[in-house]
PLY file of the C-alpha trace (Angstrom):
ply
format ascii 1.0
element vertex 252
property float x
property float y
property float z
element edge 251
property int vertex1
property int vertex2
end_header
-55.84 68.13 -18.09
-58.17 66.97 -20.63
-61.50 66.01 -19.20
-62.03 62.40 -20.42
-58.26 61.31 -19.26
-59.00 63.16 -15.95
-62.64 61.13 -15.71
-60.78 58.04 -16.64
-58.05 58.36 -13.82
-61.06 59.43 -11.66
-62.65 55.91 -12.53
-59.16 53.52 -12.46
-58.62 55.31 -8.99
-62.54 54.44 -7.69
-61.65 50.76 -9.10
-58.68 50.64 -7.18
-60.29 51.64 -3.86
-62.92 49.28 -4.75
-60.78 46.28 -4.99
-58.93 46.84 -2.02
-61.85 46.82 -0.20
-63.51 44.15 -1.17
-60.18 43.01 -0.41
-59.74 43.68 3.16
-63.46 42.57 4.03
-62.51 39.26 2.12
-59.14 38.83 4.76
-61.43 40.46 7.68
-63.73 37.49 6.74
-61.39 35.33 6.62
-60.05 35.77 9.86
-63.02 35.82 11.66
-64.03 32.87 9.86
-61.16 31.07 10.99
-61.23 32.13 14.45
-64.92 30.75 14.45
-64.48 27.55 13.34
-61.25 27.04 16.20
-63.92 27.91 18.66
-66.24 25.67 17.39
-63.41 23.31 17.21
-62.35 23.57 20.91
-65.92 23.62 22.27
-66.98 20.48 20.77
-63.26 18.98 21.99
-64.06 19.93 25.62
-67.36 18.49 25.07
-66.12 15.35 23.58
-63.63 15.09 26.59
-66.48 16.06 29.61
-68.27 13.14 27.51
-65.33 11.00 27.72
-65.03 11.69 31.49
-68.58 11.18 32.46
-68.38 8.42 31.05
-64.95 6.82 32.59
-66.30 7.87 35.69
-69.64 6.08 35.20
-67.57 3.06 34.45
-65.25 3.76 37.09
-68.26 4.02 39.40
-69.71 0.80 37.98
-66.76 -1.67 38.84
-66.55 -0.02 42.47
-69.66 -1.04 42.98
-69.43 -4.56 41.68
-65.97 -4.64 43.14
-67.45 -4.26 46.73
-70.24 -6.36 46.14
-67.74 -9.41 45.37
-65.80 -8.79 48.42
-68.52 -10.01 50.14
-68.90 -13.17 48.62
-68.70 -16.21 50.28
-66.17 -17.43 47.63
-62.58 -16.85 47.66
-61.82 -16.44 44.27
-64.43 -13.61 43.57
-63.58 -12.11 46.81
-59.61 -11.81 45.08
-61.19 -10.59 41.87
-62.77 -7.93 43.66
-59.62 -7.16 45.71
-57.96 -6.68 42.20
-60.54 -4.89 40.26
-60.28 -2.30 43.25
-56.95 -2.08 42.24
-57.49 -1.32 39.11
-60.05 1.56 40.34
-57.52 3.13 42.94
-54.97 3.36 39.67
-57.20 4.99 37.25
-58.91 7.08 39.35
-56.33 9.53 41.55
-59.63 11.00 43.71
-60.85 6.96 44.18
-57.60 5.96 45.64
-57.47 6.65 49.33
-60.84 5.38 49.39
-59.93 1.95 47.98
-56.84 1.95 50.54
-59.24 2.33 53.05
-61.76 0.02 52.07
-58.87 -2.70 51.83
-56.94 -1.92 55.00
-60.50 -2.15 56.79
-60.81 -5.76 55.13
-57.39 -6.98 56.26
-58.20 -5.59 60.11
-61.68 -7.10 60.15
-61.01 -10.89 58.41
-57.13 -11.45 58.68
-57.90 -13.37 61.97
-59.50 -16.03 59.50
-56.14 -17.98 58.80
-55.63 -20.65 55.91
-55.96 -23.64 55.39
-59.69 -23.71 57.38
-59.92 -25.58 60.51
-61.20 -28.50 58.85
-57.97 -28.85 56.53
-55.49 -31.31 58.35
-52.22 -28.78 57.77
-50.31 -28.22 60.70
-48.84 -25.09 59.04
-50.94 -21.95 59.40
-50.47 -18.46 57.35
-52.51 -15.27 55.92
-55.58 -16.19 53.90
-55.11 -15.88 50.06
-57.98 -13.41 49.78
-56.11 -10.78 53.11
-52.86 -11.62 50.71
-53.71 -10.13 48.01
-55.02 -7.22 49.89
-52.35 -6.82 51.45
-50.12 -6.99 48.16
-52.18 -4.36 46.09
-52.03 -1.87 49.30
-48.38 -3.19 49.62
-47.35 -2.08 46.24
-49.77 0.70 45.80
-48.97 4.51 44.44
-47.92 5.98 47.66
-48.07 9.77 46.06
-51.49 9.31 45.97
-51.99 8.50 49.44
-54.05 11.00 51.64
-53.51 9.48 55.09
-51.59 6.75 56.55
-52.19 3.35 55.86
-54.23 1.85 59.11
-53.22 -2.24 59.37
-53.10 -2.15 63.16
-54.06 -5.13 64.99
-54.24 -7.04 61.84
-52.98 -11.20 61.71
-50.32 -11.57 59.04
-48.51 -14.80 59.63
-46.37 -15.78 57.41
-47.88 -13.16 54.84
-45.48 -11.99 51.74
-44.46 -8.02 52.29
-41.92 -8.59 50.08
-40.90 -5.09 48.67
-44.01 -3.57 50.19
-43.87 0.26 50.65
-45.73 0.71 54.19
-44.31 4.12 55.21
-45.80 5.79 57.63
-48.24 3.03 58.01
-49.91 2.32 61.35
-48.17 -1.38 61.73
-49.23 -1.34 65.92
-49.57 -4.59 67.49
-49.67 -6.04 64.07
-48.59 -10.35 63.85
-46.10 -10.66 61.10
-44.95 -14.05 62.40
-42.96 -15.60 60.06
-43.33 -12.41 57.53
-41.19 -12.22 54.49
-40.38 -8.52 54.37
-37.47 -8.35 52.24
-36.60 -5.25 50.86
-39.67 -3.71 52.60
-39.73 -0.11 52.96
-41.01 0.61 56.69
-39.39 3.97 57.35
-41.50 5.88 60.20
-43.81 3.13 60.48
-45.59 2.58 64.23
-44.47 -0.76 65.02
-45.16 -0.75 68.59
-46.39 -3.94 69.89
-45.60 -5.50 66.91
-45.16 -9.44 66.62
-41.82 -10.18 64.24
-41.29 -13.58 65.63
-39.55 -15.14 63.01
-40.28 -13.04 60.40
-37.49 -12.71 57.16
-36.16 -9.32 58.13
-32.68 -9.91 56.69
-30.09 -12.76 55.38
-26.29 -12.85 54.47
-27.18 -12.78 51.23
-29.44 -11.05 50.87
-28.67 -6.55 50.15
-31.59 -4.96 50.68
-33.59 -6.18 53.79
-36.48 -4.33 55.62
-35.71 -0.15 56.58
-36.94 0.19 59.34
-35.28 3.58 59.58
-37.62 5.65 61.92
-40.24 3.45 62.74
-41.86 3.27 66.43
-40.80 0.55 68.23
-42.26 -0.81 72.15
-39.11 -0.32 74.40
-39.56 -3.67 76.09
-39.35 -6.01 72.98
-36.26 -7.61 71.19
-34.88 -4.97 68.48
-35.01 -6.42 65.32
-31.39 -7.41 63.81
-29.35 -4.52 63.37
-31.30 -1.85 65.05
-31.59 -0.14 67.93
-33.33 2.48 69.74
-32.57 6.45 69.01
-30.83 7.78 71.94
-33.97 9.25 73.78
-36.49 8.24 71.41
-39.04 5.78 70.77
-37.46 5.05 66.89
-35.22 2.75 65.32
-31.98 3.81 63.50
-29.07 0.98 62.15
-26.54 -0.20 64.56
-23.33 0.38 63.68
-21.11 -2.86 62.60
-20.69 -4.81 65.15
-22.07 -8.16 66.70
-26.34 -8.45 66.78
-27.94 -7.85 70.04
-31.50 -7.56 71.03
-33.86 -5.88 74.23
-33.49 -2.49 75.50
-30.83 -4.44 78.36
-28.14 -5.03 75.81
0 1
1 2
2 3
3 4
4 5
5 6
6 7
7 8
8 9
9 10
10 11
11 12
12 13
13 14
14 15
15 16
16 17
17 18
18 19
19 20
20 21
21 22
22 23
23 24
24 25
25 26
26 27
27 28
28 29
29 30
30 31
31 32
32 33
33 34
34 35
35 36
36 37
37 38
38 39
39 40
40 41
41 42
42 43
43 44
44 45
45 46
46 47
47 48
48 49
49 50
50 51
51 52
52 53
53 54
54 55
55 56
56 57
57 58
58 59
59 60
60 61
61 62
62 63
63 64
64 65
65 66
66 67
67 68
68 69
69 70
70 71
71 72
72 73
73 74
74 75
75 76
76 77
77 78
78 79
79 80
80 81
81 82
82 83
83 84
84 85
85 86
86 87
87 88
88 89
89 90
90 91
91 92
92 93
93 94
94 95
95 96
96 97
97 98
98 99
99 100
100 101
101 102
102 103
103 104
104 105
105 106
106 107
107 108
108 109
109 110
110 111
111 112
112 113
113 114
114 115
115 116
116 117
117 118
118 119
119 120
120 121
121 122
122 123
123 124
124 125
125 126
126 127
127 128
128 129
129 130
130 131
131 132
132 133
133 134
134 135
135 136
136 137
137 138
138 139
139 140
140 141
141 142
142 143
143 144
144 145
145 146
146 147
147 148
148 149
149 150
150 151
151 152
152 153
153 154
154 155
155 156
156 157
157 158
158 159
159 160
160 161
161 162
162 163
163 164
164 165
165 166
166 167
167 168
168 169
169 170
170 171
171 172
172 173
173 174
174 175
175 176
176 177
177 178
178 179
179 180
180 181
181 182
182 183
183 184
184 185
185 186
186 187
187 188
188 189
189 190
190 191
191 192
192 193
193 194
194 195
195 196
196 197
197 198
198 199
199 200
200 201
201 202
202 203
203 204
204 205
205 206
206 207
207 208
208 209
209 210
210 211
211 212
212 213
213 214
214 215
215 216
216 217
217 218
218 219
219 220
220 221
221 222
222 223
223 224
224 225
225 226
226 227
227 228
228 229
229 230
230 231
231 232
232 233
233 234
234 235
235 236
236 237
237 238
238 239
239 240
240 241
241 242
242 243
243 244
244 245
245 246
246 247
247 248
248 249
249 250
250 251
């Protein structure tokens, strides 16, 4: 082969190589490039978002504190606003919740012997003070999923008090006084109702579908079964009563 066309394929073959490597390192760096800027990209997202949840907790923190601090107050409406804005805690914050159930439970055992009107009001009619209702509503129609241990109401005063379509399973209900107690379509299933107080209370109606399940729930031997229950053969629990007419004590 001549000498100059063998130099010259000698030089178009270098050029070649030379382009596809400055090729390659051009990908290579592109690549690596890219895969550096999506880390950079992620670490500053899960710094934004352990910014965003310091933060939410600080402010979660923050109207806990206030929230407790106004249940104290000697007025009732701040005392509901607090009841409410603990609420609001329990449902944004999963870990908060139990704690918030617990704080409110405790309120409704320690005050809910405080009935409404006050003494000093000329009402013959007595029933649960606004502030122990509202407490009792939020832990009434609270996210039971969350719930880390049973609700604790025992011994509390609930006369006349709205349970309407509260979900108290499992919830320690002993020697509680739901005197007059609207618990329609209340969800009460393996609840400890021994001792228990339902004097009264809006368990069921004709016309009414859905009243109170009681289906499971502890009940003192010696009191009046509520309408349409009965004792479990050899157990301390209430089941339905088949169709038939109402009857009521241990006797019948």
């Amino acid at each position: 082969m001549d000498p100059v066309v063998e130099a010259a394929w000698i030089a178009a073959g270098a050029a070649a190589v030379g382009v596809i490597g400055t090729a390659t390192v051009g990908i290579v760096g592109f690549f690596t490039s890219r895969s550096t800027n999506r880390s950079t990209i992620e670490a500053a997202h899960a710094d934004v978002r352990q910014t965003l949840k310091a933060t939410r907790a600080g402010e979660i923190a923050d109207l806990y504190s206030r929230a407790i601090d106004q249940l104290g107050s000697e007025k009732l409406h701040v005392r509901i606003g607090g009841i409410y804005a603990l609420e609001r805690v329990a449902r944004d914050s999963e870990e908060d919740h139990p704690i918030v159930m617990d704080v409110l439970t405790a309120f409704i055992r320690e005050y809910s012997r405080e009935q409404w009107p006050p003494p000093d009001r000329r009402e013959p009619r007595r029933w649960t003070r606004p502030d122990i209702q509202a407490a009792v509503s939020v832990v009434g129609h609270r996210e039971v999923e969350r719930d880390t241990q049973r609700i604790d109401l025992y011994g509390a005063i609930l006369i006349n008090a709205n349970l309407n379509n509260a979900d108290l399973r499992s919830a320690s209900l002993r020697g509680v006084n739901l005197t007059g107690a609207y618990l329609y379509d209340a969800i009460l299933v393996d609840a400890d109702l021994r001792e228990v107080t339902l004097d009264g209370a809006h368990l069921h109606r004709e016309d009414f579908t859905r009243p109170a399940d009681l289906t499971g729930a502890m009940w003192s031997e010696d009191k009046p079964f509520p309408e349409g229950w009965k004792l479990r053969t050899g157990s301390d629990r209430l089941e339905r009563r088949d169709a038939g007419p109402p009857t009521s004590g241990r006797h019948r």
